[in-house]
C-alpha positions as CSV (number, residue, x, y, z in Angstrom):
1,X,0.5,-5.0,10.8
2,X,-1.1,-5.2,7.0
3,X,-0.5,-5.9,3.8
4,X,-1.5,-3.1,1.4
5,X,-1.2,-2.3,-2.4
6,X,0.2,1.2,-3.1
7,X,-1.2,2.4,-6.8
8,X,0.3,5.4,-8.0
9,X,1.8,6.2,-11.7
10,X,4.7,8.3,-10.1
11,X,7.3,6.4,-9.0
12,X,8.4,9.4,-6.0
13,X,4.8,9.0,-5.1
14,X,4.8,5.4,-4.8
15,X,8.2,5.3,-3.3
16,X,7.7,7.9,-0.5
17,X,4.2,6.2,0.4
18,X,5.5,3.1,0.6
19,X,8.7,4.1,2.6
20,X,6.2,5.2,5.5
21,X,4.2,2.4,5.3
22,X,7.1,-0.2,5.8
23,X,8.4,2.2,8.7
24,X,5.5,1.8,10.2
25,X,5.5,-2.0,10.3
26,X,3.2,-2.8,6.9
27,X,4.0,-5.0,4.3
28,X,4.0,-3.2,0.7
29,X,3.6,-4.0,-2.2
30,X,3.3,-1.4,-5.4
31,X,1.5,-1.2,-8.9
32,X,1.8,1.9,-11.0
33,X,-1.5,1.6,-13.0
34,X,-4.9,0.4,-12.0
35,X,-4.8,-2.5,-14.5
36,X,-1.3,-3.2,-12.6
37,X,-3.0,-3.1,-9.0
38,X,-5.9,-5.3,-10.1
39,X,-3.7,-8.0,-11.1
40,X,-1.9,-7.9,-7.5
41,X,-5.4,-8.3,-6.2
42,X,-6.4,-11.5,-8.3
43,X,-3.1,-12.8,-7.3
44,X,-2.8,-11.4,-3.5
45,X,-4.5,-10.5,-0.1
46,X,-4.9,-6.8,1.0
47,X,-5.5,-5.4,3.8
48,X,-5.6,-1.9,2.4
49,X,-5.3,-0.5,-1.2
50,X,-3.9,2.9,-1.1
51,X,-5.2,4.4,-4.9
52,X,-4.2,7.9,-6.6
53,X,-7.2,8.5,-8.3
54,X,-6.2,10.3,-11.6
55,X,-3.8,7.6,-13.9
56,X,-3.1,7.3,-17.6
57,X,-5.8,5.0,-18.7
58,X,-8.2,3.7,-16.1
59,X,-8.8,5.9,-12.7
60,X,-9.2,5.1,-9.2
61,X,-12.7,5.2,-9.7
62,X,-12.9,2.6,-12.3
63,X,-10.4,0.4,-9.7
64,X,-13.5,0.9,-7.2
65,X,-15.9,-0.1,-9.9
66,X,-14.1,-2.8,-10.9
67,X,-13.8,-3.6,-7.1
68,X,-17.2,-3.8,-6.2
69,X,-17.9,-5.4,-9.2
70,X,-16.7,-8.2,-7.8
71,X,-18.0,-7.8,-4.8
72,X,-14.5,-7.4,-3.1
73,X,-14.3,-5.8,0.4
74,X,-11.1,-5.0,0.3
75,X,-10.4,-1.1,1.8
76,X,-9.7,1.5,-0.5
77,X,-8.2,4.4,0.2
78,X,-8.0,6.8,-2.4
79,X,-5.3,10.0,-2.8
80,X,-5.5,12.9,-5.3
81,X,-4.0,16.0,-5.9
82,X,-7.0,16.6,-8.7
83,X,-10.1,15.6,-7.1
84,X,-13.1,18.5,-6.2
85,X,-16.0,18.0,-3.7
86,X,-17.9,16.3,-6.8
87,X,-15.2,13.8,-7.2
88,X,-14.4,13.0,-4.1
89,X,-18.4,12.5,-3.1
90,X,-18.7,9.9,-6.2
91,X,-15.4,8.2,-4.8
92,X,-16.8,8.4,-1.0
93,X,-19.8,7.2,-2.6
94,X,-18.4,4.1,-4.6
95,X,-17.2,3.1,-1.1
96,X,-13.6,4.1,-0.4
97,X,-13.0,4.7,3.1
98,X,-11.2,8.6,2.4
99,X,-9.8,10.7,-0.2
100,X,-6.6,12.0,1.0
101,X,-5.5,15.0,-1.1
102,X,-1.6,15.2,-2.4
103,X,0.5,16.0,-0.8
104,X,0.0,13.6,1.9
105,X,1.3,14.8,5.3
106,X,2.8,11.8,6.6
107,X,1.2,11.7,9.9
108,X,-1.9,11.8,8.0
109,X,-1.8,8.9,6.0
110,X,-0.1,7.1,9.0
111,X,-3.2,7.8,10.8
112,X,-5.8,6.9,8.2
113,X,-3.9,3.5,7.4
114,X,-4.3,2.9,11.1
115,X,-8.2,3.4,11.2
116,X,-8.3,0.8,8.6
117,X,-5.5,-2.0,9.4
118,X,-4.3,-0.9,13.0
119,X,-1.1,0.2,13.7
């Protein structure tokens, strides 16, 4: 199974994404700002980052930027409950693998984790 970040400034959000994760055999680990989840990544190995893209302060876009910036290939996969077609092309187009739009149907995001770490 993988190891993936969960970034997401509400705590239920975070929680309830992470509970499914772990059920499903994945290692979690959580950040609730971007700044938050790129620290885990200096520090740690991810299989998977799953990102809400709307945050106080920096977005899941800038986390992409910031990303590719560095020329990390780590998986992104990026959830929103505010993101139209516009948005979600840029984010597509920065390189995350989906946009997932809140709420997340569990079987969903099982399925998309899967496509990107097995499972």
């Amino acid at each position: 199974m993988g190891t993936i970040l969960v970034a997401d400034d509400e705590k239920s959000c975070r929680d309830s994404i992470q509970k499914v994760l772990e059920r499903e055999g994945h290692t979690v680990q959580t950040a609730e700002s971007v700044d938050g989840a790129l620290e885990a990544l200096r520090l740690n190995h991810f299989d998977l980052v799953v990102c809400d893209y709307r945050m106080p302060g920096k977005t899941g876009i800038d986390l992409l930027i910031e990303l590719r910036g560095k020329r990390s290939s780590v998986p992104v996969l990026m959830i929103s409950a505010y993101a139209d077609a516009l948005v979600e092309a840029a984010i597509l187009e920065l390189g995350a693998v989906d946009v997932l739009k809140k709420p997340i149907r569990r079987r969903q995001l099982i399925e998309e984790t899967a496509k990107v770490v097995g499972g």
